[in-house]
C-alpha positions in Angstrom: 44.0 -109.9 -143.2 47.5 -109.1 -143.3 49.8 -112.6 -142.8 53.3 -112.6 -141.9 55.1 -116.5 -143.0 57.4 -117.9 -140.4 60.1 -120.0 -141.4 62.6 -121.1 -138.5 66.0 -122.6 -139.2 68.7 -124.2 -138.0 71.5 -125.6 -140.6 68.5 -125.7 -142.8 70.0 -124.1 -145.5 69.9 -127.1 -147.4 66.2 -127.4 -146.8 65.6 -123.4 -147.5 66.7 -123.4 -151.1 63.7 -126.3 -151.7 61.1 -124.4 -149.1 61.5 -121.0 -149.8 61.2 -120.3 -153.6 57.1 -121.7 -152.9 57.2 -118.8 -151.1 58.0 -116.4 -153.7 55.1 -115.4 -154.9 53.9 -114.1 -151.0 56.9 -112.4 -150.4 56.0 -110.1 -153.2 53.4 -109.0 -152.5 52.4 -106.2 -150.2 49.6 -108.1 -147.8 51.9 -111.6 -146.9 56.1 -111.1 -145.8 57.8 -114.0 -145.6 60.2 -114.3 -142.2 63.3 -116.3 -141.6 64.5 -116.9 -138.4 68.1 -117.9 -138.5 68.1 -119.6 -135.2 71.8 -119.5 -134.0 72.5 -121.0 -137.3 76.8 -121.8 -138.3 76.4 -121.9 -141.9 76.0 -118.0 -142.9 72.6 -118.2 -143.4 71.5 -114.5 -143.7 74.3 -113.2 -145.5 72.7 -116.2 -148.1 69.1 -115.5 -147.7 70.1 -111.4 -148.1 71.4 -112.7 -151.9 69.2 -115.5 -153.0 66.0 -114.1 -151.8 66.0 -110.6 -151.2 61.9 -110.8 -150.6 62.9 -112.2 -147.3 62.9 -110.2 -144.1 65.8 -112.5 -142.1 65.8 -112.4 -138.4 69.3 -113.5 -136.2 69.4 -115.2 -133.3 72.8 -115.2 -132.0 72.2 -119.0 -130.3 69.9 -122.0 -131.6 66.5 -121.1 -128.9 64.6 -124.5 -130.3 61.7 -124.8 -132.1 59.4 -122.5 -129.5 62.3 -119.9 -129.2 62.7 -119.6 -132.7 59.0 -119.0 -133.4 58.8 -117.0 -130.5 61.6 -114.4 -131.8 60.0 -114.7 -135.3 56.5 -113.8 -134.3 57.9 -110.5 -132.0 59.5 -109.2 -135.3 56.2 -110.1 -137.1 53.8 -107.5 -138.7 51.0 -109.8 -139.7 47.7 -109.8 -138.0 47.9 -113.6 -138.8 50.9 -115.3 -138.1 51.5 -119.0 -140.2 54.1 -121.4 -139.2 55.8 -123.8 -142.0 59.0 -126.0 -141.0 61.9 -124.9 -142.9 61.9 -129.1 -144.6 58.2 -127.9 -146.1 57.3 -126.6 -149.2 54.0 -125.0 -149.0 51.5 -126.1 -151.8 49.7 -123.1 -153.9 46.8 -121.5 -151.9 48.2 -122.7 -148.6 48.1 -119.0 -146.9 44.6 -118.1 -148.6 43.7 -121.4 -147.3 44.4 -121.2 -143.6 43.0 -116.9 -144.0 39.6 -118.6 -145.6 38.8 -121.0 -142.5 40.0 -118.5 -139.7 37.8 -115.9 -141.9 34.7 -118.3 -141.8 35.0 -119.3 -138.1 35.7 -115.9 -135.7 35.8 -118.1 -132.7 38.6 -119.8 -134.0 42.6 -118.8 -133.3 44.1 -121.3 -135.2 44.0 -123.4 -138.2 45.7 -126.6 -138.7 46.5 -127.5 -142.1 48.1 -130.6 -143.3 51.5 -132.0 -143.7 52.7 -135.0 -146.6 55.2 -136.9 -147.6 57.9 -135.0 -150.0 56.5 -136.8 -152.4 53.0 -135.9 -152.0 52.1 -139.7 -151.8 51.7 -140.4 -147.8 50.1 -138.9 -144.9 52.2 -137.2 -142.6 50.0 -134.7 -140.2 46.1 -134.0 -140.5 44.8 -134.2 -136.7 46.6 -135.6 -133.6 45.9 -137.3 -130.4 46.6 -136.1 -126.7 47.7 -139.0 -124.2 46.7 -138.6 -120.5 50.1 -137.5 -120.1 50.3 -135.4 -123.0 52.4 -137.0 -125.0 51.2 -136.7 -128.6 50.4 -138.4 -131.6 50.0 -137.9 -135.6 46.7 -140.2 -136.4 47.5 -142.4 -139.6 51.1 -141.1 -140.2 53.1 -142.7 -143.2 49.4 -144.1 -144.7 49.1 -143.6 -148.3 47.1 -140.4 -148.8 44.4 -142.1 -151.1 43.1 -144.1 -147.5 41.9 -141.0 -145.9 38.7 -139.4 -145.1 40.0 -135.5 -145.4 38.6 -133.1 -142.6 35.9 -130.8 -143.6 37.5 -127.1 -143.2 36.2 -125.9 -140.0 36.4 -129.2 -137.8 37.4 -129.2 -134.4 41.1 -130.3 -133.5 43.0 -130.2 -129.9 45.6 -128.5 -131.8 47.3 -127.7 -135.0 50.7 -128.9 -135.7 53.5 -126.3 -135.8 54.9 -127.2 -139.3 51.9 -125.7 -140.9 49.5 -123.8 -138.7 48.0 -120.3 -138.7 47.1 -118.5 -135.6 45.6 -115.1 -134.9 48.8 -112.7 -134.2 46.0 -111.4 -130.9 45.1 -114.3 -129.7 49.0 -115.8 -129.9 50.1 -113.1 -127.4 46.9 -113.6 -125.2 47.9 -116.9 -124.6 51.8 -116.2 -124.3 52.6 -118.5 -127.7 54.8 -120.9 -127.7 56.1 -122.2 -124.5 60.1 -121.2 -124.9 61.5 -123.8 -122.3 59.9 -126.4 -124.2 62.8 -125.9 -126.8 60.9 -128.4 -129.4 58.5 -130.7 -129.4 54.6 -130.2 -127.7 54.9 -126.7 -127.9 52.2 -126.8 -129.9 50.2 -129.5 -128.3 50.4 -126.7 -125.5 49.3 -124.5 -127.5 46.1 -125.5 -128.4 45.5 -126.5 -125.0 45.9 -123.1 -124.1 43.3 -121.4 -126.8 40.6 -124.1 -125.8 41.1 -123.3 -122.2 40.6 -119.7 -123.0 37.6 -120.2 -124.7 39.1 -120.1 -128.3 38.8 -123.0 -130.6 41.6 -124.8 -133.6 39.7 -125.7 -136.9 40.9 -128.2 -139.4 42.2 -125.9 -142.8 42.6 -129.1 -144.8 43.1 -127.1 -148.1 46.6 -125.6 -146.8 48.8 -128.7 -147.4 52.4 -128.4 -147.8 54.9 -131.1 -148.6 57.4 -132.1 -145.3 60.7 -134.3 -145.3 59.3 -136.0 -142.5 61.9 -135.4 -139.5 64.6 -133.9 -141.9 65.3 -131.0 -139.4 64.6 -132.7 -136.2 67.1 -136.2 -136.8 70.2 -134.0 -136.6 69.1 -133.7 -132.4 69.4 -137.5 -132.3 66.9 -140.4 -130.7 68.1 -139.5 -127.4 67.7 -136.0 -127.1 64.5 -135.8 -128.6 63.4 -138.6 -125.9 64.4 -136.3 -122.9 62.6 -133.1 -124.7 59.4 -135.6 -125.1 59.3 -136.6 -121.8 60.4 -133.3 -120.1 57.9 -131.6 -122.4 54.9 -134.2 -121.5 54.9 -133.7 -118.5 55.3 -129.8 -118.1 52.8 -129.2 -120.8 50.1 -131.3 -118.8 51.7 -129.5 -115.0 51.2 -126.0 -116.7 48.0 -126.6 -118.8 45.4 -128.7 -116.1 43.1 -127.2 -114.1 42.5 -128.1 -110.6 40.2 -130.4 -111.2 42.4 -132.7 -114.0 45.6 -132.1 -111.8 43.6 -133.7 -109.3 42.0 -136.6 -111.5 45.3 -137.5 -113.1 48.1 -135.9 -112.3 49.2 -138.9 -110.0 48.8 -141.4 -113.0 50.9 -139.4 -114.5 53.8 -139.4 -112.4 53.2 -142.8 -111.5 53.5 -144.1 -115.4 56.7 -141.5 -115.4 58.0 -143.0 -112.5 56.9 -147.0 -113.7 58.7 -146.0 -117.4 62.4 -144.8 -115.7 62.3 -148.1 -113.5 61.6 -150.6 -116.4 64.0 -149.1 -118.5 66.4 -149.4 -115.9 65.5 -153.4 -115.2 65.7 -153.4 -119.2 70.0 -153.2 -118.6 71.4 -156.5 -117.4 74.5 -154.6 -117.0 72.6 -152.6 -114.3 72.2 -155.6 -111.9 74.9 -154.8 -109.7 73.4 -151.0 -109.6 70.0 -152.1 -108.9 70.3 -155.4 -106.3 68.6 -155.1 -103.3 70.8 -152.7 -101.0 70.0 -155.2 -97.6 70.6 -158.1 -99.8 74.0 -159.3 -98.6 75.4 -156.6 -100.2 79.4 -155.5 -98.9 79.5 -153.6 -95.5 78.8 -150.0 -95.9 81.9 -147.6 -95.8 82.6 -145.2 -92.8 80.9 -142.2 -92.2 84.2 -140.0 -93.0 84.2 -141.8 -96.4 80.4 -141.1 -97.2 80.7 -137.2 -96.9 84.5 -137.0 -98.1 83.2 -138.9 -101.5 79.9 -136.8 -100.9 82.2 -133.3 -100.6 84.4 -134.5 -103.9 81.1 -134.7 -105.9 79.8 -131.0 -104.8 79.2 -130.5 -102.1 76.2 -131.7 -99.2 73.9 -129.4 -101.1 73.7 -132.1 -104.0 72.9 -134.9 -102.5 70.3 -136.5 -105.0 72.6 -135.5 -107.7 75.1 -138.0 -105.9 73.0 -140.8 -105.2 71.8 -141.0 -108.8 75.3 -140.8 -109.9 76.4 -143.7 -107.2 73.6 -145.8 -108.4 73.7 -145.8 -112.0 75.8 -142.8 -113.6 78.7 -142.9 -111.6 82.2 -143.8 -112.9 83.4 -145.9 -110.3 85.0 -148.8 -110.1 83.1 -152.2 -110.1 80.0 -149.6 -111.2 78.2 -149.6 -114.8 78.5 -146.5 -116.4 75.4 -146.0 -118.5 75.6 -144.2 -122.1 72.8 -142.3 -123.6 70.0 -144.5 -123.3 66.3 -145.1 -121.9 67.1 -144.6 -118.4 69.7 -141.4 -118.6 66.7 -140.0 -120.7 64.3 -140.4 -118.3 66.7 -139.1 -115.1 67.6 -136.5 -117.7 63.7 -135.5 -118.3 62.9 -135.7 -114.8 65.8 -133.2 -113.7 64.7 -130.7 -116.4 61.1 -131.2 -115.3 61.5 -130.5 -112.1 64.7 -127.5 -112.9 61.3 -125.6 -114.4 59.0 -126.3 -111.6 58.3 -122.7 -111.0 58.4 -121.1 -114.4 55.6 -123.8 -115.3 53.4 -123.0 -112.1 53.5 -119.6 -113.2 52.6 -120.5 -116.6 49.6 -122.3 -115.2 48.6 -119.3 -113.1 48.6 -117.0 -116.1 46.5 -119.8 -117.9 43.8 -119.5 -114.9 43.2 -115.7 -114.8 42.1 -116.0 -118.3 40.7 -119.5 -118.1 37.0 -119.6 -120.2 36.4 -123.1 -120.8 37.7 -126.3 -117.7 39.4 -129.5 -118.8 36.5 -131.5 -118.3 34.7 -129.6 -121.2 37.5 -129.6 -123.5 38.1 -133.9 -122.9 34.7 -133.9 -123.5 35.1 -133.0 -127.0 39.1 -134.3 -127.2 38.9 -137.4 -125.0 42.4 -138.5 -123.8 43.6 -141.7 -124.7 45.6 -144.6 -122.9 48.2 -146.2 -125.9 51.2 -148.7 -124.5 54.5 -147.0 -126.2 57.3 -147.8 -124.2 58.4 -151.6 -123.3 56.1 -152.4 -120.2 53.5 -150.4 -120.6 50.9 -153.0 -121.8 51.2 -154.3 -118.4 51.4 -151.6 -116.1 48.1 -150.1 -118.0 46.3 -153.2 -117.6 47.2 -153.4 -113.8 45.0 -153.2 -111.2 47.0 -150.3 -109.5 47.2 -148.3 -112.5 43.6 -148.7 -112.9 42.9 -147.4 -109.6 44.7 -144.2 -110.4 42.1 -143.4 -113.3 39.3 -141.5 -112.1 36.2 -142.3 -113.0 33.6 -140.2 -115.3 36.5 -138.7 -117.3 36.4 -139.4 -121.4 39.5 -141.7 -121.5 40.1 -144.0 -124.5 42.3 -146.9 -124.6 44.1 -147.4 -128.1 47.3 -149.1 -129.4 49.3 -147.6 -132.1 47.5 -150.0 -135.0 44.8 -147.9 -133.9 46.6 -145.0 -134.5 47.7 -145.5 -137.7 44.4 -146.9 -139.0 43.2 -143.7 -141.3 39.5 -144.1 -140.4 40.0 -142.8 -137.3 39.8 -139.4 -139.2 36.5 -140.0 -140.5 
């Protein structure tokens, strides 16, 4: 099989001149090319790549499309009849394409291959199989263990899905599925994924001989805690909105907003500042202005047609006097998620249409074998999981697991 290496960057130069030369030995030769995708990069990075390594075919994006965009552009221009992904902070081991060819070889029913991510110095555990929430967040089991404590995968086991810094997925079945999910931007786009293939009847094996090395978060810190925060919640919950079937959407899709909607209101108790924002509105609270003042402050904001926009502005964003004026934390992320979310609402039903026309295998069959799992992340959610009301949002007969993150990071869970 013919394999075409994708390499996305972003101001990764830095990161390139460690990753790439690994690399070298593919890019030579006439059955693997090695892509670039310079994704909107300011730091001249294909005039560089043209001189320091001319085995690479370079790509330009004239803006930065994220993660999925970036992949996405690199995987049009790819000739491979497998495509495999490696974050530009990764330096692939020897064997790591032969490895993740071998398992998709041995196993036709599979599209993908996960292989495994550690530390730059080869001494921790960074990625070898992850965990979907209810709400499709994700997690990386026993991340930042020392390598020595785990039980490696056998190649060919099952996973919900590979991780994007070093995968391998049949160039056919990527564009079945549509590939990466470009709104997504970053983050879950491969969660989604590998929802996707299982829906469709495909399966992601474990290719645990394909290891590279990954300066854990190296590319991703330079978006900063808060924007990653908003692209992990917006992403959660469009990946889950675009991905269940009828049935799930029905079992949990209102836990899911519910725990949304619990999360934005206890990070927004969290802020004592927020107290005047937040008292009770019939509280004794100043009388209310005129009408004429309402819609001339309403008309200074935009306009009638945005209203909501407004209120949220009045109640917590808005600088006005004797009003807190937030910066970029927990609650702006969520209001910030939640707008995107719902911004997308119709490219993600019609991502969940084209999901259902080609739909082989329901949700119930694939939490069957990948049950979902209940873990307290944020401040609060301890409490709101163990109450009563939350409870009676969970259906019943659905493979649900309730962890914490000790759990998580405990390395038998791979055994």
């Amino acid at each position: 099989m013919i394999a075409s290496v994708i390499v996305v960057s972003h101001a990764g130069r830095s990161h390139l001149a460690d990753s790439l030369p690994p690399l070298r030995t593919y890019g030579e030769r006439g059955d693997v090319e090695v892509v670039v995708v310079d994704n909107g990069s300011a730091d001249d990075c294909s005039s560089w790549l043209a001189t320091a390594f001319p085995w690479v075919r370079t790509v330009r994006a004239r803006r930065n499309l994220g993660f999925a965009g970036g992949v996405a552009l690199g995987a049009e221009a790819a000739r491979g009849e497998v495509l495999v992904l490696i974050n530009d902070d990764a330096a692939a081991q020897e064997g790591l394409v032969e490895a993740h060819l071998e398992a998709l070889a041995a196993h036709p029913t599979a599209a993908a291959a996960g292989g495994r991510l550690v530390s730059w110095d080869g001494t921790r555990h960074d990625f070898a199989r992850g965990v979907v929430t209810f709400d499709a967040h994700a997690f990386q089991v026993g991340q930042g263990r020392p390598v020595d404590e785990l039980v490696i995968l056998q190649e060919g086991e099952p996973l919900a899905f590979a991780c994007g810094g070093n995968m391998a997925v049949r160039a056919s079945d990527w564009r079945a599925c549509g590939g990466f999910d470009r709104d997504l931007f970053a983050y879950f786009e491969d969660v989604d994924l590998g929802w996707r293939l299982w829906a469709m009847g495909r399966e992601v094996v474990a290719a645990p001989a394909a290891v590279a090395r990954h300066r854990g978060a190296a590319t991703s810190s330079a978006l900063g805690d808060f924007r990653r925060g908003v692209l992990f919640e917006r992403n959660a919950l469009r990946t889950f909105f675009a991905n269940a079937d009828d049935e799930l959407r029905q079992a949990l899709g209102a836990a899911v907003l519910a725990t949304f909607l619990h999360r934005l209101v206890a990070f927004a108790g969290a802020g004592h500042d927020l107290a005047a924002a937040l008292a009770d509105p019939f509280g004794g609270q100043p009388a209310p202005v005129s009408r004429k003042e309402r819609w001339r402050r309403r008309l200074q904001d935009g306009g009638p047609g945005k209203v909501l926009r407004h209120l949220l502005a009045r109640l917590v964003l808005g600088p006005r006097a004797g009003r807190p004026v937030l910066d970029e934390g927990h609650l702006v992320m969520q209001l910030q998620a939640a707008d995107g979310f719902f911004a997308g609402l119709d490219r993600t039903e019609e991502r969940r249409r084209d999901l259902e026309k080609v739909r082989a295998r329901s949700d119930r069959e694939i939490l069957e074998r990948f049950p979902r799992v209940v873990v307290p992340t944020y401040d609060g959610d301890a409490e709101w999981f163990e109450s009563a009301w939350f409870r009676s949002l969970l259906p019943e007969g659905w493979p649900l697991r309730r962890m914490d993150i000790d759990e998580l990071l405990d390395p038998s869970i791979l055994g």
